[in-house]
C-alpha positions in Angstrom: 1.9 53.5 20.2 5.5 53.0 21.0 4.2 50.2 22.8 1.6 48.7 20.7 3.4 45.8 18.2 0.7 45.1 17.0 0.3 47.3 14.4 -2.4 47.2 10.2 1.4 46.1 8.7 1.6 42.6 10.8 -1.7 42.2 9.2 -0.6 42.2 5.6 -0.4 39.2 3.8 -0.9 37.0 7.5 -1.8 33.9 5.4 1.8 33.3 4.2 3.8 35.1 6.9 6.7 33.3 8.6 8.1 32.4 12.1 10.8 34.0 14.2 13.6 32.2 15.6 11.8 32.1 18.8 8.7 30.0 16.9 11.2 27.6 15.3 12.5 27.2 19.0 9.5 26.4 20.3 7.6 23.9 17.8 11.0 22.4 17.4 10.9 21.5 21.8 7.1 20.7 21.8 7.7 18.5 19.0 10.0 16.7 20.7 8.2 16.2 23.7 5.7 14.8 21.3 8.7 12.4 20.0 9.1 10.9 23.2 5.6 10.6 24.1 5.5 8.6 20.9 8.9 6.4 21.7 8.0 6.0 25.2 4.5 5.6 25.6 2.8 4.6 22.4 6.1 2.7 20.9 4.7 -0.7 19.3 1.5 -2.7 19.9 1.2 -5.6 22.7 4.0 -3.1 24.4 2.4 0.0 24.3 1.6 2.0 27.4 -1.0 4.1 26.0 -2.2 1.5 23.9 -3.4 -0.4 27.2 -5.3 2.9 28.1 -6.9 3.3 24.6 -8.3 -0.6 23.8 -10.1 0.1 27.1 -11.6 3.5 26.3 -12.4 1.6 23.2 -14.2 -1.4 24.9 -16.6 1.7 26.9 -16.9 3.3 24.0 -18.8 -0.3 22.5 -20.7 -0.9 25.5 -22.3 2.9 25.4 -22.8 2.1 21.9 -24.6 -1.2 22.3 -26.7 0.2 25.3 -27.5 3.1 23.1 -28.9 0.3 20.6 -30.9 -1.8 22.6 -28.4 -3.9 24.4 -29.9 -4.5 27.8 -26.9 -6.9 29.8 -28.1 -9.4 32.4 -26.7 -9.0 36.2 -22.9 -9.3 35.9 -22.7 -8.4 32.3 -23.1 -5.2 32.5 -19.0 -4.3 32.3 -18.6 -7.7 29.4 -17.7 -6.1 26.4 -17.7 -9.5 24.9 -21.7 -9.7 25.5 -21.8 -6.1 24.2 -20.1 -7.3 20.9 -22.5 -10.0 20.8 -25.1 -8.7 20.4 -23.9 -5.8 17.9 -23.2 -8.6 15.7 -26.6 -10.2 16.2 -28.3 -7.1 15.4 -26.1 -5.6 12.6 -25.5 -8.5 10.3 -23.6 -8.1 7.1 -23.8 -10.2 3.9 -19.9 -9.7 3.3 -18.5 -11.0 6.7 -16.4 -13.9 4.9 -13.6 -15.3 7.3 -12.4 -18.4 6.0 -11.2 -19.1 2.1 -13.9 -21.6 1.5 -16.1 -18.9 1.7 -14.8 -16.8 -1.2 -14.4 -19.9 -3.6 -10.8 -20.3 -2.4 -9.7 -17.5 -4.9 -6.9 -16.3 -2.0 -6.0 -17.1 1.4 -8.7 -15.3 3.9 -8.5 -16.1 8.1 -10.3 -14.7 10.6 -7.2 -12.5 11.4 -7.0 -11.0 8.4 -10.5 -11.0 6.6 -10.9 -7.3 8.4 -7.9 -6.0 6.6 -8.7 -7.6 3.2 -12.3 -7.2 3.3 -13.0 -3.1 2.0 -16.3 -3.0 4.0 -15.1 -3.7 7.1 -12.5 -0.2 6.8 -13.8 2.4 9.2 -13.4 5.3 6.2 -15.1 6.2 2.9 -13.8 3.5 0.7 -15.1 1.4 3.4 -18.7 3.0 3.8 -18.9 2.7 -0.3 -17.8 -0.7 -0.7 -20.7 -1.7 2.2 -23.8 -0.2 0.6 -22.6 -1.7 -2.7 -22.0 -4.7 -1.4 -25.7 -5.1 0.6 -27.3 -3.2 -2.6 -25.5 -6.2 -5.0 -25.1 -9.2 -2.4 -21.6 -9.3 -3.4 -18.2 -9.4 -0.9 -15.6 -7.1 -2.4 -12.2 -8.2 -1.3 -8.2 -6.8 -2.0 -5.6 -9.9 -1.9 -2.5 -9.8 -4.0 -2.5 -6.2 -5.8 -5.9 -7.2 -7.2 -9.7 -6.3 -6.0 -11.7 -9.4 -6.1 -15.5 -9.7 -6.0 -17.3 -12.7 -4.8 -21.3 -13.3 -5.6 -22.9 -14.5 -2.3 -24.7 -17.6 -2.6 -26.1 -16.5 0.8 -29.8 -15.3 -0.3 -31.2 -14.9 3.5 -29.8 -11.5 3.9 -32.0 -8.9 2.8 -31.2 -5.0 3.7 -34.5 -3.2 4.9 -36.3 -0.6 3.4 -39.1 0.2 0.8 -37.3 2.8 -0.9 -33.4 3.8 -2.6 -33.0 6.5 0.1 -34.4 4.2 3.3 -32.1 1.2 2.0 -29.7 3.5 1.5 -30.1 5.0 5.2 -30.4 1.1 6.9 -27.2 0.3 4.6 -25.7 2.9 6.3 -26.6 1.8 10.2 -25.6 -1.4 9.3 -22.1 -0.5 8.1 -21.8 2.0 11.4 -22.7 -1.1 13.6 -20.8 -3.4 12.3 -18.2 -1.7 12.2 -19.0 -1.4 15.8 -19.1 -4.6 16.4 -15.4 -5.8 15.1 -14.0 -2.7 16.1 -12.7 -4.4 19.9 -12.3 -7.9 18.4 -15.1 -10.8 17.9 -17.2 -11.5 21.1 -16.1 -15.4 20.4 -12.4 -14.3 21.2 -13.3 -11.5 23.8 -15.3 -13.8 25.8 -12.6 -16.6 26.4 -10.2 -15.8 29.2 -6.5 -14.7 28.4 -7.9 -14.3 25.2 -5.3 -11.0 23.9 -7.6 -7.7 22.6 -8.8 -9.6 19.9 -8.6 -8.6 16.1 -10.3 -4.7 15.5 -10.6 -3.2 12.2 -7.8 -1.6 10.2 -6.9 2.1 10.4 -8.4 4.6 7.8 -7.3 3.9 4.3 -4.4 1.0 5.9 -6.4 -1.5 3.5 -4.9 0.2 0.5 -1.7 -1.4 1.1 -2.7 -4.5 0.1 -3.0 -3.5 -3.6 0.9 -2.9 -3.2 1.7 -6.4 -4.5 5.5 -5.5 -4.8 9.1 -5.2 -3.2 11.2 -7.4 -1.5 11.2 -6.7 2.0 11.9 -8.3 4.7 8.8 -9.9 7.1 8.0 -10.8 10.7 10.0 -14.3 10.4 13.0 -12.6 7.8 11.8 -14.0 4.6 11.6 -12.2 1.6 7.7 -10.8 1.2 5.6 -7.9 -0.5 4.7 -4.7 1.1 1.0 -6.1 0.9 2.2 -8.8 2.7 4.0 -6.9 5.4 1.3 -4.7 6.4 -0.9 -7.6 6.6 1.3 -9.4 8.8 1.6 -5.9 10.7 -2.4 -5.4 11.2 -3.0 -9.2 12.1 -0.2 -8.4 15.4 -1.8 -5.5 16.5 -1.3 -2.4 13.8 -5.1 -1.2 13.9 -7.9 1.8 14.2 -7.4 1.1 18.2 -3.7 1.3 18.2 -4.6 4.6 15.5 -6.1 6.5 18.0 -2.8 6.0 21.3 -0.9 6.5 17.7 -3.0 10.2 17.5 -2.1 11.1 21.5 1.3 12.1 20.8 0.2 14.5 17.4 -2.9 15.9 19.4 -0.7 17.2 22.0 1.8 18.6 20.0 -0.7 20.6 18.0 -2.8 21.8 21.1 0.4 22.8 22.9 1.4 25.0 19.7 -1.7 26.6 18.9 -1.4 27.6 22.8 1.8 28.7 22.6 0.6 31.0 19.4 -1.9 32.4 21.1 -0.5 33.7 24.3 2.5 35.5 21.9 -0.3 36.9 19.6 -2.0 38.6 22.6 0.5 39.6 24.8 3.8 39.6 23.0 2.4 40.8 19.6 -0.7 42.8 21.3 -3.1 42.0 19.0 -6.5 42.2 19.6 -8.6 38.8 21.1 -10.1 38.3 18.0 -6.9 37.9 16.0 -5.5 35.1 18.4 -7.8 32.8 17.5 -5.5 29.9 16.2 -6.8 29.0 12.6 -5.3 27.9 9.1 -5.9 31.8 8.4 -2.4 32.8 10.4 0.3 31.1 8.6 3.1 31.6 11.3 1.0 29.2 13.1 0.9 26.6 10.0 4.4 26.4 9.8 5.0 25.7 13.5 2.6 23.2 13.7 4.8 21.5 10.2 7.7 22.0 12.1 6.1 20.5 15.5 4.9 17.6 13.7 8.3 17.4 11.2 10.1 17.1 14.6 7.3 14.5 15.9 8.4 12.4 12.8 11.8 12.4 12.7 12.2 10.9 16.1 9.3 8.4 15.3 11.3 7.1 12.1 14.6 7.4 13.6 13.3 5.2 16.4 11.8 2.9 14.2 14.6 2.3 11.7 17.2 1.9 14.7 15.2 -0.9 16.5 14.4 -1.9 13.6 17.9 -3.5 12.2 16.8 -3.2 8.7 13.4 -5.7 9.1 10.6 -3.9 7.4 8.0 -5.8 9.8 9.5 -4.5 13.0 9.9 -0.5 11.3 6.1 -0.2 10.4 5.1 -2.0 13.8 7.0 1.2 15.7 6.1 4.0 12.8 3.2 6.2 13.8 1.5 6.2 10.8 -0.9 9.0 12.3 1.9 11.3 12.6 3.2 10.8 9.5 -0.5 11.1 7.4 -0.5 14.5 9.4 2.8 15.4 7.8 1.9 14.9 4.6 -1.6 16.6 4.6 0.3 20.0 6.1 2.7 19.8 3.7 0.2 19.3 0.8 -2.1 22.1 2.4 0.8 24.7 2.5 1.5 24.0 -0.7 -1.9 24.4 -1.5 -2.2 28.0 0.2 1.7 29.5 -0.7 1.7 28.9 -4.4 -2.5 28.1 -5.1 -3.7 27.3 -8.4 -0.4 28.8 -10.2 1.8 26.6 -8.6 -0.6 23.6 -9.3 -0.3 25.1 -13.0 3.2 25.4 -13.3 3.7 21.9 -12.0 1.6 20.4 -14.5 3.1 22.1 -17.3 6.6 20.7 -16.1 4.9 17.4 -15.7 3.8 17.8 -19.3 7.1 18.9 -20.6 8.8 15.8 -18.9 6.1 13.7 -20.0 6.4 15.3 -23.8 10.4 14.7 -23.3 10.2 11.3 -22.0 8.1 10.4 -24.7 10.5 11.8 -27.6 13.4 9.8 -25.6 11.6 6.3 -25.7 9.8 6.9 -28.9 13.7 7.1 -30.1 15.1 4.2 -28.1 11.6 2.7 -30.3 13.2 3.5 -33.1 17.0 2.5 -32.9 15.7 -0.5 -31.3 13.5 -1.3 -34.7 16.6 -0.4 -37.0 19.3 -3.1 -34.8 16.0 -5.7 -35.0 15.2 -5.3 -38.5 19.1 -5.6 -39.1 19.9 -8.6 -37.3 16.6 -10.4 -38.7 18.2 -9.9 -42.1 21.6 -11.4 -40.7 19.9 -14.0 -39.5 17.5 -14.8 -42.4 20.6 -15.0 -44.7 22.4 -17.3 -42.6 19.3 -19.7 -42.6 18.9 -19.6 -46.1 22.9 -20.3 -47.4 22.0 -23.4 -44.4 18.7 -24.3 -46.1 20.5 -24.5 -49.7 23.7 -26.3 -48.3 21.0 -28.8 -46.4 19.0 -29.7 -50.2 22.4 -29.8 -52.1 23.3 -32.5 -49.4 19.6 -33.8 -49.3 20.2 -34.5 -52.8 23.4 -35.8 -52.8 22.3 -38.5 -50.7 19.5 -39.5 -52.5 21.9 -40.6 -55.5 23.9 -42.5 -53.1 22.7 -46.0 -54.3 22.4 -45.1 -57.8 26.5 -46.4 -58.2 26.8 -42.9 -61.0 29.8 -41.2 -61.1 27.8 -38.4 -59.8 26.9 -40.6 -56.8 30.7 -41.0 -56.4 31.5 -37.3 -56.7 29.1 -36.6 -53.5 30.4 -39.5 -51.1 34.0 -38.0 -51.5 32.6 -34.5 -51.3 30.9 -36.0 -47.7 34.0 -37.1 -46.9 36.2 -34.4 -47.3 33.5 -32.6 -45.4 33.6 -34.7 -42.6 37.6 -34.4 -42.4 38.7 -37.5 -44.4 42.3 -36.7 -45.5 42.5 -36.7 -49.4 45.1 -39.5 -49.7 42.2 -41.8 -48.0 40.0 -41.1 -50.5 39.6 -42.9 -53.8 37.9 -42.4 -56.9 36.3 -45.2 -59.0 38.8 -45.4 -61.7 41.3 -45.5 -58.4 39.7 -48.8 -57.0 39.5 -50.0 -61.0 43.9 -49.4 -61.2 44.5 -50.9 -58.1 42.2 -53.9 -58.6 43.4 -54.3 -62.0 47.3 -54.7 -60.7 46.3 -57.5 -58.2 45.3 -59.8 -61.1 
């Protein structure tokens, strides 16, 4: 028993347990290693050693796919992804494949670059797959340009989506999606198939197409102008930023995580001596959960500090080098430990702070409201008095110079009153019985 570790106490309460020095040590060294993989090897697309590696596993993974489907490639075809892609895109048609901006009425500025990015059925996640059955269902194109979903009504009636039924056209709305997606996912078989052509333009990573409702900041682009977010990421997807580059992007964070969990496991059994069936590494042990955090903290910080440093400030250049895979991990583990520490009365204790800052924020501006009112009603008043001694001054003149020509002595009285207004000295002035005198003493 002396022996034994392992013992009904390490047990207790092993879904929020904590590390050892010795845990921290580790995840903190295997995360590294996972840094450098990531700076090294995967570092930016067009320079990316794994990257190379993955756009061909890609390609394979196309031409299995076509072959699977039908695609039967004549004598020296048989390794041409670019006839592969072909004749995926023969067979899975789509009604929303807009590529130019004639096509969508000339509402925003769509390419053949960018239409994968901008065009929500052509993401390989569940936005994606919803936005495709609608759009074959409505015979619509459902677009994101500027911070603003767009939907264009397809004058194209020759598409049809197959089935006799809601659940079969729901079933060949779905194949279609999966094959298209297929299809653009290692560039168009126009650009494949010309020599020196570049890997051509795939789809965007999971949930990357949300950017483009971010229609704000002032960042700095590919070329150092001033642009959006939106704009940023699009220029990041369109040189190379997508699900292809995702997956070399997910090398470095699957490694880290396997390495961990093996790490676990051989201190669970022989260091800890618990039994085999309480070293299997799950989100039930949550030692485990926080090393793989740390790992994939550690995985993070080099990533950003390696993209921020080449960087020089250019928000273009950072993104190009951030693993975005990495850093969706992070923020999932950090959520999900959240999640399982505190549960449902940290969620509630959360919302009733949120509620009290709410309820505060609201007394606050409802008071600036108020202030604000009294100052405005205040200097309307001002004002409105000052226009109204103007208006009174303007008919007292308005009427003075309507008895100009009448030769009165009231006529008289309002020329010199005009004049003294308009800086005549007095001695220059003169009176009617004035000019009478001095007209008088000439004769």
């Amino acid at each position: 028993m002396e022996n034994n570790i392992y013992d009904i106490s390490d047990m207790h309460d092993d879904a929020i347990s904590l590390c050892d020095k010795y845990d921290f040590l580790a995840s903190v060294c295997i995360g590294g290693c996972a840094g450098a993989i990531d700076v090294f090897f995967v570092g930016e697309p067009g320079f990316s050693k794994l990257g190379k590696a993955t756009d061909k596993a890609v390609d394979n993974i196309v031409m299995r796919f076509a072959k699977a489907v039908g695609w039967s490639p004549k004598d020296g075809k048989q390794g041409n992804v670019a006839s592969a892609i072909g004749f995926l895109e023969n067979k899975y048609r789509v009604n929303y494949d807009q590529s130019h901006t004639g096509q969508v009425g000339r509402k925003f500025q769509l390419t053949p670059k960018n239409h994968h990015l901008k065009s929500l059925a052509h993401s390989p996640d569940i936005i994606g797959l919803f936005f495709s059955i609608l759009n074959q269902f409505t015979n619509t194109s459902s677009f994101v340009s500027n911070g603003k979903l767009i939907t264009i009504q397809n004058s194209d009636t020759q598409f049809e989506l197959q089935g006799h039924n809601f659940i079969s056209r729901l079933y060949c709305g779905f194949c279609n999606w999966v094959g298209h997606i297929m299809s653009d996912i290692a560039g168009s078989s126009g650009s494949r198939g010309k020599q020196d052509c570049g890997r051509g333009m795939g789809v965007p990573v999971p949930f990357m197409e949300l950017f483009q409702l971010c229609d704000f900041g002032k960042l700095r682009g590919k070329n150092e102008e001033t642009t959006t977010l939106a704009r940023v990421m699009e220029e990041v997807f369109v040189n190379g930023y997508d699900a292809r580059y995702a997956v070399a992007m997910s090398i470095p964070v699957v490694l880290q995580e396997l390495m961990i969990k093996i790490f676990w496991t051989i201190k669970a059994r022989y260091y800890k001596k618990r039994p085999l069936a309480e070293c299997v590494p799950n989100k039930s042990h949550g030692d485990l959960r926080i090393m793989i955090l740390v790992g994939n903290a550690t995985l993070c910080l080099l990533d950003g500090a390696d993209a921020v440093i080449r960087s020089k400030g250019n928000a273009f250049c950072c993104i190009m080098r951030m693993n975005i895979i990495a850093w969706y991990r992070l923020f999932a583990l950090v959520l999900s430990e959240i999640k399982i520490r505190y549960g449902k009365e940290f969620a509630h204790k959360l919302l009733q702070c949120c509620r009290r800052w709410m309820g505060e924020d609201l007394q606050g501006y409802y008071s600036v409201i108020d202030a604000s009112n009294h100052e405005l009603k205040r200097t309307f008043n001002t004002f409105l008095e000052q226009q109204l001694k103007e208006y009174k001054s303007f008919l007292n003149d308005l009427y003075g110079y309507s008895i100009l020509n009448e030769g009165s002595q009231d006529a008289v009285a309002v020329a010199a009153g005009m004049a003294r207004k308009a800086g005549v000295p007095e001695s220059d002035i003169y009176m009617v019985d004035d000019l009478d005198a001095y007209f008088r003493n000439r004769e």
